[in-house]
C-alpha positions in Angstrom: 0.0 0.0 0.0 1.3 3.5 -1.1 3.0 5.8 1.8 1.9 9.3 2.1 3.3 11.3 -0.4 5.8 13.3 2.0 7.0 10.2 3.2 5.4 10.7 7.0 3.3 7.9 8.3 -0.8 7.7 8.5 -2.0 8.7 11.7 -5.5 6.7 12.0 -8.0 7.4 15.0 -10.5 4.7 15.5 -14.0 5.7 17.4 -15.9 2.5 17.9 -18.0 1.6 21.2 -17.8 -2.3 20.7 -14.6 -2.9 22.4 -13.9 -6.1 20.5 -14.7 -4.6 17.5 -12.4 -1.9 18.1 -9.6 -4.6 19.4 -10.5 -6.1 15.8 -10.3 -3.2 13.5 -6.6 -1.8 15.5 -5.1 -5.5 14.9 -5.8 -5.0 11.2 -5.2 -1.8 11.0 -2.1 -2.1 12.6 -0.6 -4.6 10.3 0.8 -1.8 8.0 3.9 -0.8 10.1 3.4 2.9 8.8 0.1 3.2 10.7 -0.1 4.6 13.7 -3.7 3.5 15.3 -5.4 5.0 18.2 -8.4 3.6 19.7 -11.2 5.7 21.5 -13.9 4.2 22.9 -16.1 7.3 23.7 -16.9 10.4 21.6 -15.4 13.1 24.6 -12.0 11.3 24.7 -11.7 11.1 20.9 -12.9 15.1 20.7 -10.5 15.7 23.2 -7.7 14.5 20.9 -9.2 15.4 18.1 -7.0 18.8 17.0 -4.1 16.0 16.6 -5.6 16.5 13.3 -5.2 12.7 12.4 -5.3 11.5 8.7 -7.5 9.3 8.7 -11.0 8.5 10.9 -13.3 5.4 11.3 -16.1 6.2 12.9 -18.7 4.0 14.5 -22.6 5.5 13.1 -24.1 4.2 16.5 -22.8 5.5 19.5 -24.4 5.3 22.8 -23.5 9.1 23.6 -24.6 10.8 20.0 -24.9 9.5 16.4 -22.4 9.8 14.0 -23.9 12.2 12.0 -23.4 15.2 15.1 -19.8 13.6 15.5 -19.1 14.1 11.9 -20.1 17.5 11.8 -17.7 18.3 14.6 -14.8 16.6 13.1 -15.5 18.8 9.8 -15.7 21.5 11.6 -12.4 20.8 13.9 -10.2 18.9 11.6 -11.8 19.5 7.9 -8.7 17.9 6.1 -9.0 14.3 8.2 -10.8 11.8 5.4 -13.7 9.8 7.5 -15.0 6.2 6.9 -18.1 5.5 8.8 -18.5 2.1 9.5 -22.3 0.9 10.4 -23.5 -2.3 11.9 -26.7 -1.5 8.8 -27.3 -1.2 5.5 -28.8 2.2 4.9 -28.2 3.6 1.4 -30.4 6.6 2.6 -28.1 7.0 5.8 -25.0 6.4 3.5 -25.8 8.9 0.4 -26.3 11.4 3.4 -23.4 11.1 5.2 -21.6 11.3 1.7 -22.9 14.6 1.0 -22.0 15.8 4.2 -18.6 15.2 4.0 -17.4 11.3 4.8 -15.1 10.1 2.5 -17.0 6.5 2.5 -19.5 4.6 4.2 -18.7 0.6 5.0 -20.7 -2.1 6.5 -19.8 -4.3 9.4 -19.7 -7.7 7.6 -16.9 -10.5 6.4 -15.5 -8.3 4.0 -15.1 -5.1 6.3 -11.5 -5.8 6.8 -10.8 -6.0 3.3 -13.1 -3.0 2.0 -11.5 -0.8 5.1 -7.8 -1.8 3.6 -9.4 -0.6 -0.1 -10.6 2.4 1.1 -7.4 3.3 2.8 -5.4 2.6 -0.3 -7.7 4.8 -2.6 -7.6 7.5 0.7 -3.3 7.6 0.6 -3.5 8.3 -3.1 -6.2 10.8 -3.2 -4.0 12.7 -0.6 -0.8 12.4 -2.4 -2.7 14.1 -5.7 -4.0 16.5 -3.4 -0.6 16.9 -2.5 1.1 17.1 -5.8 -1.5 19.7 -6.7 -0.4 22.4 -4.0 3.1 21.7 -5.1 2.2 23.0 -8.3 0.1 25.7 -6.9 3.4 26.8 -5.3 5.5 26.0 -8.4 3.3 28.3 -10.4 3.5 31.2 -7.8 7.2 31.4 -7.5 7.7 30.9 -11.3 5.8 34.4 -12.4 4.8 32.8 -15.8 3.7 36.3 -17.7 1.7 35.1 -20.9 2.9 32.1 -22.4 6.6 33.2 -23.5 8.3 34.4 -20.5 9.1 31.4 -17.4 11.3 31.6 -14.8 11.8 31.3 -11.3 15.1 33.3 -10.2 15.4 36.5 -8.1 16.6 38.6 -10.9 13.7 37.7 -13.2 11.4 38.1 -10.4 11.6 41.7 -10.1 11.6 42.1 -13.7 7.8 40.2 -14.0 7.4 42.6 -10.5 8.0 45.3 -12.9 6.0 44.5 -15.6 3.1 43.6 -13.7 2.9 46.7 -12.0 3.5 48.8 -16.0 0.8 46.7 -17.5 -1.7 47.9 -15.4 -0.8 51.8 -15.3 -0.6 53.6 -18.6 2.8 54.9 -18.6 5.5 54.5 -20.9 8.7 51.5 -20.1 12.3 51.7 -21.0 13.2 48.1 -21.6 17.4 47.8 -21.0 19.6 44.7 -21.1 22.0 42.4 -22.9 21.3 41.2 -26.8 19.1 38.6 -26.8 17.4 38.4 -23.2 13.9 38.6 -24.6 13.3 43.2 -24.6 10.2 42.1 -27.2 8.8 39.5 -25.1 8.8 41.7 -22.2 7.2 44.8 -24.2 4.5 42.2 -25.5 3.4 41.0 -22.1 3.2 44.4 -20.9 1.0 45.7 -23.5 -0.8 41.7 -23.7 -1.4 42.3 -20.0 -2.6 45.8 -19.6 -6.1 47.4 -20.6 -4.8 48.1 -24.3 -4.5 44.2 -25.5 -7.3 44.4 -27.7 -5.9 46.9 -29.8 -2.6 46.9 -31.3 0.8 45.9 -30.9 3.2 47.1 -33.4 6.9 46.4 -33.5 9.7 49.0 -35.3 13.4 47.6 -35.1 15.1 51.6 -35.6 18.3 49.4 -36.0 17.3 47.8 -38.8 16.3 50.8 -40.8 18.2 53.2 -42.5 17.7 56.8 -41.1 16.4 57.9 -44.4 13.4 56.0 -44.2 12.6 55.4 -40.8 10.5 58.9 -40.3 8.3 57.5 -43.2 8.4 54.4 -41.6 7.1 55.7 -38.3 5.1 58.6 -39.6 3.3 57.7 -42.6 3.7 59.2 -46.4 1.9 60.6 -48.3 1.8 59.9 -52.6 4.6 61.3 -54.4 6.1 62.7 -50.9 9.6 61.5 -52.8 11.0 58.8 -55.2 9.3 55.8 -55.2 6.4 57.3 -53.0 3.7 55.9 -55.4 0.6 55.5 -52.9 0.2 57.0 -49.5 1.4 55.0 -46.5 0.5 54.6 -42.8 3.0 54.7 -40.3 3.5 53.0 -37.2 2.2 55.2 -34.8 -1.2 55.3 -37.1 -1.2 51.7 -36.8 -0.5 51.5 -33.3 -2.7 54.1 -32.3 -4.8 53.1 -29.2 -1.9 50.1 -28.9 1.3 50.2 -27.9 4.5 50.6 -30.2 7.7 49.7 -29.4 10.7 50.5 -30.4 13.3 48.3 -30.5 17.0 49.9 -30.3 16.0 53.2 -29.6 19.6 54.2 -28.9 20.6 54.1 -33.0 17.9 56.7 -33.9 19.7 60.2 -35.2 19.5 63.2 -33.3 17.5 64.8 -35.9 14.7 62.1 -35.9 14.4 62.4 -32.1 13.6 65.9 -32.4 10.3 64.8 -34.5 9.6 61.9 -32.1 9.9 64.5 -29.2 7.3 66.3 -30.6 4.7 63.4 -31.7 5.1 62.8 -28.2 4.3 66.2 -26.8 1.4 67.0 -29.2 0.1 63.7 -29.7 0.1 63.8 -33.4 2.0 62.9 -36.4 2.4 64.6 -39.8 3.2 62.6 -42.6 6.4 63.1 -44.7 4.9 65.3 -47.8 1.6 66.6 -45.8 0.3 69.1 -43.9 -2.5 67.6 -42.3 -1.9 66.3 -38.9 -3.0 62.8 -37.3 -3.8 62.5 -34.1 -2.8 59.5 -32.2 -2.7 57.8 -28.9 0.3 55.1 -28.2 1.6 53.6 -25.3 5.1 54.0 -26.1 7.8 50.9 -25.0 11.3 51.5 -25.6 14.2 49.2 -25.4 18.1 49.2 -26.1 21.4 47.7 -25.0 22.8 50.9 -24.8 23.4 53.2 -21.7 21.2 55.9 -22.9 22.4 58.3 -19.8 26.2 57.8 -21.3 24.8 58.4 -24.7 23.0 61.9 -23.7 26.4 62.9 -21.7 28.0 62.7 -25.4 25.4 64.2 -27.2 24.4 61.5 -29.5 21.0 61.2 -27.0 18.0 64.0 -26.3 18.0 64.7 -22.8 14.7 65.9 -23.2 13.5 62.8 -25.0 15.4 60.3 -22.9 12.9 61.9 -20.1 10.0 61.9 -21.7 10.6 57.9 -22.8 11.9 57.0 -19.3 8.8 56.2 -17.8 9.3 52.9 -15.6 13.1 50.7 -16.2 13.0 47.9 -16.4 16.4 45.9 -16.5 17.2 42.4 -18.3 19.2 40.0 -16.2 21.4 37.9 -18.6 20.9 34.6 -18.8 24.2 33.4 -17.3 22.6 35.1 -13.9 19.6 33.2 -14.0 20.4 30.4 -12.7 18.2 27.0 -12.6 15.8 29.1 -15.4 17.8 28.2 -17.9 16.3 24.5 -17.4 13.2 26.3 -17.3 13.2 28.3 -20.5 15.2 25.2 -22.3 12.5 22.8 -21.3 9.9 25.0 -22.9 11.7 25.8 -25.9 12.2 21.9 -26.4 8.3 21.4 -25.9 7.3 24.1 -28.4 9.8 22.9 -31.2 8.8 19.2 -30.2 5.3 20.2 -31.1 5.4 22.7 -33.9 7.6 19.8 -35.6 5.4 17.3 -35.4 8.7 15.3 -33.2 7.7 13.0 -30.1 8.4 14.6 -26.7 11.9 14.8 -25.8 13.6 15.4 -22.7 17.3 16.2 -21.3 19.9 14.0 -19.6 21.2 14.5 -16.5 24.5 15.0 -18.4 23.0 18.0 -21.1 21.3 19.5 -18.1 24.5 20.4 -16.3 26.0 21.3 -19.9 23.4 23.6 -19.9 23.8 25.2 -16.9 27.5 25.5 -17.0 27.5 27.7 -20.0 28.0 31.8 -20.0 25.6 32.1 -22.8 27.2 35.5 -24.5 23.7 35.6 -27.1 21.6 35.1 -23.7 17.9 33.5 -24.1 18.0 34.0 -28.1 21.5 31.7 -28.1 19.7 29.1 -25.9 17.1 28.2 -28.0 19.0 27.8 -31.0 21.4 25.2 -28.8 18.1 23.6 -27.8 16.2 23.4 -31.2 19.5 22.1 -32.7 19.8 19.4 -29.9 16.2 18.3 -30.7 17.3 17.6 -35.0 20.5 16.1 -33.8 19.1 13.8 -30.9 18.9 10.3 -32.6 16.2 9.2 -29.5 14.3 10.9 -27.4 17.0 11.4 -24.6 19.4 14.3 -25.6 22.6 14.0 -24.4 25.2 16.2 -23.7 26.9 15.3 -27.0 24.0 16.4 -28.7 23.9 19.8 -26.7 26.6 22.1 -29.2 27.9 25.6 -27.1 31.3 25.8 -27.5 32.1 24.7 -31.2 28.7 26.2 -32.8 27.8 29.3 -30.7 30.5 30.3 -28.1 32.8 30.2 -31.3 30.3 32.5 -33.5 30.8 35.8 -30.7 34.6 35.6 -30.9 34.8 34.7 -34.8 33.4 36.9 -37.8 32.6 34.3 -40.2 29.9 34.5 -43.1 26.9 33.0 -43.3 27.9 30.4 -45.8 30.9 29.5 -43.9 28.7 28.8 -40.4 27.0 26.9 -43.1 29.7 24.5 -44.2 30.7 24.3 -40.7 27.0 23.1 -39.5 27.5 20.0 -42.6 30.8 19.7 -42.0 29.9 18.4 -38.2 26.5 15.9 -39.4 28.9 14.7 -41.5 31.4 13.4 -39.4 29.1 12.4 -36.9 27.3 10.3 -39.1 29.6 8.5 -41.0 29.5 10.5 -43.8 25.7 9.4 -45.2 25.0 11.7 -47.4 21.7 10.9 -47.9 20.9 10.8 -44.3 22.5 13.8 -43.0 20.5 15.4 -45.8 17.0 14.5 -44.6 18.3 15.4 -41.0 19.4 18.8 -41.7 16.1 19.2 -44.1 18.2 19.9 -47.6 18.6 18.4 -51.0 21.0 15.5 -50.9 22.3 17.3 -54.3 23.0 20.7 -52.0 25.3 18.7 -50.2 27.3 16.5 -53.1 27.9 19.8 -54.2 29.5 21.1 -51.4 31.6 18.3 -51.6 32.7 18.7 -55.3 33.8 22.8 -54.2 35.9 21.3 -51.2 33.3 23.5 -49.4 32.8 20.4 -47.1 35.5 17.3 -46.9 34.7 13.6 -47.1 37.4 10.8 -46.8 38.5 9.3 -50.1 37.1 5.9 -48.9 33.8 7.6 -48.6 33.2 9.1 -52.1 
């Protein structure tokens, strides 16, 4: 018969007036060394012990000092989390169903089968309290972890504040300066704020200022109008029109010119936007999120940064811990990652090793959350079973090696074949269904030299 889940043994209280019958149902009762059994005899010496809080109760239905139905109700009252089996020298299914309702966990008869249905009913007790268990485990799992929307897990101090942070932002309507590291997830954090907040109907729009050149990110952000310059052949929204009654963010902040700021400074203060070639102004009404790896406050003390603006954006900070100060979250976030790519690739379920797990861990992780899932979506193709390994887990030769090297695309490329190849024997044919390309993509790697095969091999 199963133990308690924490390990600690059943206390079981046993209220009969027979007492031969109660001799009878201790013995039994008794035979599981992991019991410990006290007998009562009367109702006041088993109340008086009663906020011992025992895990288990048998309780006679006929007692010569009160029925069991007012002794029930005092033991729900006194000790509601005790499971109670009433054990009756009759037959009622009236009585029974009652007593059910009430609160009794069962209701047994006293016949030839009582020792075996009380030894059932105990079994089926001891795993209905280890679920119960397991269930406020999770409850507390769930409340240290801060899950924000379906993207963002963790359970460390660091990232703690940060969903501290957010939670408080999503629900006022101010504006958030999102800082940190490359890769530690500034998007995911802006979404959750604006998924979490009164504005998640409407919507979210995204503007990388990095990625644009400067010549065309006003138009980009501000709408233009027909014929506003070259190539201007129909009027265009911009971002803030799109956004409006959303949030935009705006990722990288810290690479847009000074001249540009001076335009978003004052789309800010009027709350409006004139499209490059017009006139006409548009009002709108964003929630604006900013993020950067810069030190914006170093950047205004050299004059490549509005003061004024860098105010006016401020709003509440909110700082990215790397990943490498995380801690035990990056089993968390890998774990997840693994499940989602599982899933959206139709793979089984896979899980770590003991061994990848402390690989894992032990890793600085220079590209942060965004250099984790690529280690983990490539241990999923290059696990041959459904336990990945630490040999499957690649830092050092295909990431650690990417932030200290300037290579080209094509040459991580070659590098990527290079290794399936050697680690599977040089198949051709199945290192090309592994990596998804045509096996002819491959042989011609091999006729460049872009990729090397032994002799043997060919």
């Amino acid at each position: 018969m199963p133990e308690f889940k924490d390990g600690s043994s059943a206390k079981i209280f046993v209220l009969e007036d027979d007492i031969w019958y109660s001799q009878f149902l201790s013995y039994h009762l008794s035979l599981n060394p992991d019991h410990q059994v006290e007998v009562f005899n009367s109702v006041d010496s088993f109340l008086g012990r009663l906020s011992e809080a025992p895990d288990i109760i048998t309780l006679d239905y006929h007692l010569p000092s009160g029925t069991g139905e007012e002794v029930l109700q005092q033991i729900l009252r006194q000790s509601p989390k005790s499971y109670v089996i009433i054990i009756s020298g009759q037959e009622d299914i009236r009585k029974a169903v009652s007593l059910l309702k009430m609160g009794a966990f069962d209701y047994i008869v006293k016949n030839d089968e009582t020792k075996e249905r009380l030894w059932s009913i105990i079994e089926k007790i001891k795993q209905n309290k280890a679920l119960r268990q397991e269930v406020e485990i999770l409850r507390n799992e769930v409340k240290q972890k801060y899950t924000l929307g379906s993207e963002l897990v963790g359970s460390s101090e660091p990232i703690k504040k940060v969903f501290q942070l957010v939670e408080k932002a999503a629900v006022n309507n101010i504006n958030v300066t999102i800082t940190g590291e490359t890769g530690t997830g500034k998007e995911l954090i802006a979404k959750a704020i604006h998924q979490n907040s009164r504005r998640a109907k409407m919507p979210f729009v995204a503007v990388n200022i990095a990625a644009l050149p400067s010549e065309l990110l006003e138009s980009e952000l501000f709408g233009h109008e027909k014929g506003a310059f070259t190539g201007a052949t129909a009027r265009r929204v911009g971002k803030f029109e799109e956004a409006n009654g959303g949030t935009l963010f705006l990722d990288e902040i810290g690479e847009m010119n000074i001249n540009l700021q001076s335009k978003l400074l004052r789309v800010l203060q009027e709350r409006e936007v004139t499209p490059v070639g017009s006139n006409k102004s548009i009002p709108v009404e964003v929630r604006i999120v900013t993020a950067t790896h810069r030190n914006l406050i170093e950047e205004v003390k050299k004059g490549n940064f509005r003061e004024d603006l860098f105010y006016r954006l401020l709003g509440v900070q909110v700082q990215l811990p790397p990943l490498r100060e995380r801690g035990h979250d990056i089993l968390l976030i890998a774990n997840k990652v693994l499940r989602d790519y599982c899933h959206q690739n139709d793979l089984e379920e896979k899980s770590f090793s003991a061994g990848a797990q402390k690989k894992l861990l032990n890793h600085p992780y220079p590209g942060n959350v965004r250099e984790l899932k690529a280690v983990v979506e490539l241990a999923a193709v290059l696990a041959d079973s459904n336990l990945i390994t630490e040999n499957e887990i690649q830092l050092q030769a295909s990431f650690t090696a990417a932030t200290s090297e300037e290579k080209t695309l094509d040459e991580y490329i070659y590098e990527i074949v290079q290794k399936y190849l050697d680690k599977y024997n040089y198949n051709v044919v199945y290192v090309a269904d592994k990596l998804k390309v045509g096996k002819s993509t491959i042989y011609r790697m091999i006729q460049k030299g872009e990729v090397l095969i032994p002799e043997h091999r060919r």
